[in-house]
C-alpha positions as CSV (number, residue, x, y, z in Angstrom):
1,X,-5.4,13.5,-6.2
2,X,-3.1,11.0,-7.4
3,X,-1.7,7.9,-6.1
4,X,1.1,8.2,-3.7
5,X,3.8,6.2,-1.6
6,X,5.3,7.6,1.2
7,X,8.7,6.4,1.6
8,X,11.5,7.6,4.2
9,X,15.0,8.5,2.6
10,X,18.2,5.9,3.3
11,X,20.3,8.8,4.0
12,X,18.4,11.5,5.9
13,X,15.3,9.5,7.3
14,X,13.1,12.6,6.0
15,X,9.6,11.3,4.4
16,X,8.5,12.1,0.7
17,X,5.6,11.0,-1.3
18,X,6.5,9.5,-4.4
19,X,3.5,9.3,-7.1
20,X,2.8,6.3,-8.4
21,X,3.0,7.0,-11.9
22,X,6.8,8.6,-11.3
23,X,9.6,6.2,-12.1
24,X,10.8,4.5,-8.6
25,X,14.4,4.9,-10.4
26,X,13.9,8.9,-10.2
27,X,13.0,9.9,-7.2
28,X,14.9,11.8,-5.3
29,X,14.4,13.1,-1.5
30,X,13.3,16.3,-1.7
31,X,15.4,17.1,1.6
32,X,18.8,16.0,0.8
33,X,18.9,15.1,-3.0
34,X,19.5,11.0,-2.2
35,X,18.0,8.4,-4.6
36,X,14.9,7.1,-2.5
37,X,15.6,3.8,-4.2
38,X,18.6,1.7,-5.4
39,X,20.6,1.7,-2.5
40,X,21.0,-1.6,-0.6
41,X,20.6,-2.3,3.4
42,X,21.6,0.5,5.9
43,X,21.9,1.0,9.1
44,X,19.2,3.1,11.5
45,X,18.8,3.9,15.5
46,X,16.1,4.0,17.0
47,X,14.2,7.0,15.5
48,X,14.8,6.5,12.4
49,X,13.6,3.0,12.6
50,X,10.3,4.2,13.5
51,X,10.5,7.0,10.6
52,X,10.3,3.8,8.1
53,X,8.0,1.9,9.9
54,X,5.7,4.8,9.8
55,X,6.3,5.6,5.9
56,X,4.1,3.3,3.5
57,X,7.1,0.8,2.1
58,X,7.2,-2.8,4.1
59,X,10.3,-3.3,6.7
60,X,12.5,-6.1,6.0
61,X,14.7,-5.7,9.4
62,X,18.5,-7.3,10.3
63,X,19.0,-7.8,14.0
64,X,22.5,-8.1,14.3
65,X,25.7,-7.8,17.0
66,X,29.4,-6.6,15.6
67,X,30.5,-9.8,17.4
68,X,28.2,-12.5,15.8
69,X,30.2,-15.1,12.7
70,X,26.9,-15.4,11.2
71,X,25.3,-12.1,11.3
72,X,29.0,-11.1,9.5
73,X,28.2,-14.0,7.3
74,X,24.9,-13.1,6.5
75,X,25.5,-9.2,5.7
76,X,26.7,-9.3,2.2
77,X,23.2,-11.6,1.4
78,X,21.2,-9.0,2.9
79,X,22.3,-6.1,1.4
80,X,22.7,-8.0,-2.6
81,X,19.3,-9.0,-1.9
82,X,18.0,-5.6,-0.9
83,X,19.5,-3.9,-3.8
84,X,17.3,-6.0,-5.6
85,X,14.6,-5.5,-3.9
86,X,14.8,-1.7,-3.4
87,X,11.6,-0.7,-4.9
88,X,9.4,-3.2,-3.0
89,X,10.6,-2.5,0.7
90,X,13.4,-1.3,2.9
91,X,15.8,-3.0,4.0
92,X,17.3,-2.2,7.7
93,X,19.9,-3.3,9.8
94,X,19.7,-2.7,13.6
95,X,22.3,-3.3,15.8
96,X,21.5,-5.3,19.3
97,X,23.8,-3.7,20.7
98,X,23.5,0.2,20.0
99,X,20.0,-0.6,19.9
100,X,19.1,-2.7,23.1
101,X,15.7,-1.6,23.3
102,X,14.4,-2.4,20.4
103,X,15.7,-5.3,19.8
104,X,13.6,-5.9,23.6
105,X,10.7,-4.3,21.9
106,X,10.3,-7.2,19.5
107,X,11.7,-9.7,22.0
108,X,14.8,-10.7,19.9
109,X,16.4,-13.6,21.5
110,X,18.4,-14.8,19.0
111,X,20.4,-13.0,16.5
112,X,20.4,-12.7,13.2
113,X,17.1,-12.6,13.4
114,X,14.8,-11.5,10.1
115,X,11.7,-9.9,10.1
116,X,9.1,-8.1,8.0
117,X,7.1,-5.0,9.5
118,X,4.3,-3.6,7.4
119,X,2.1,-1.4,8.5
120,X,4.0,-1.2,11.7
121,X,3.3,-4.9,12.7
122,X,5.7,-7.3,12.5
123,X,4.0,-10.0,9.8
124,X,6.5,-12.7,9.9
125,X,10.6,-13.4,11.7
126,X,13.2,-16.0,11.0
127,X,15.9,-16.7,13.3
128,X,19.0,-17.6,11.8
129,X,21.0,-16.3,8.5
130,X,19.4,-17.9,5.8
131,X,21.5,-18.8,2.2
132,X,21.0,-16.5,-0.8
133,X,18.3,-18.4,-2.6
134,X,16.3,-19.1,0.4
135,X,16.0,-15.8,2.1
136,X,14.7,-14.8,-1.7
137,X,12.2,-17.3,-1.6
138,X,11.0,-16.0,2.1
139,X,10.7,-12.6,0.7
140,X,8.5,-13.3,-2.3
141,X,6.5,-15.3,-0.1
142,X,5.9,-13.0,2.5
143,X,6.6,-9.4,0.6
């Protein structure tokens, strides 16, 4: 059997495997017909946070609050940076407050707060928005 990455769609959260030798830039979900990559940050609750985190593509996670200057700030980086960095890892965005409890889970006490997850564990977190050319350089350090 071929190589394989499982990676969760942006839009319906299902799972597909992805063969390595197929063109990132053609997959589609097999569910609901969405480009698996290309797209920039989104949004997810709590179950479909834990749909990513338990597909094969590394976490790059946006805790955030509606009322927070720099989190606003901060948003347009994110998602220009994770439409650039589709293909290597997901990009998610999770509200603190639609989504106390995760936020709790990872003991957020600051927001924004960054943060990679691969495998599940969380590898590395900055808190604080971070200018364009810096949150690049954290990613390709710790991606």
């Amino acid at each position: 059997m071929s190589a394989s990455t499982i990676a969760a769609c942006p839009a319906c959260h299902k799972k597909n495997r992805v063969p390595e030798q197929r063109k990132r830039a053609e997959a589609k979900c097999g569910a609901c017909g969405t480009p698996l990559f290309g797209q920039g940050a989104f949004s997810v609750n709590a179950d479909q946070f834990r749909a990513h985190r338990d597909a094969d593509l590394p976490l790059v996670v946006d805790f955030w609050a509606s009322w927070c200057g720099p989190c606003k700030q901060f948003a347009p980086i994110f998602d220009e940076v994770a439409r650039h960095y589709s293909e290597r890892a997901r990009f998610l965005k999770v509200s603190t407050e639609t989504e106390p409890h995760l936020a709790q889970h990872f003991a957020i006490r600051s927001i924004p707060t960054l943060m990679i997850v691969k495998n599940g564990q969380e590898v590395v977190r900055q808190a604080g928005a971070l200018p364009a050319q810096q949150f690049r350089q954290w990613l390709q350090h710790h991606l």
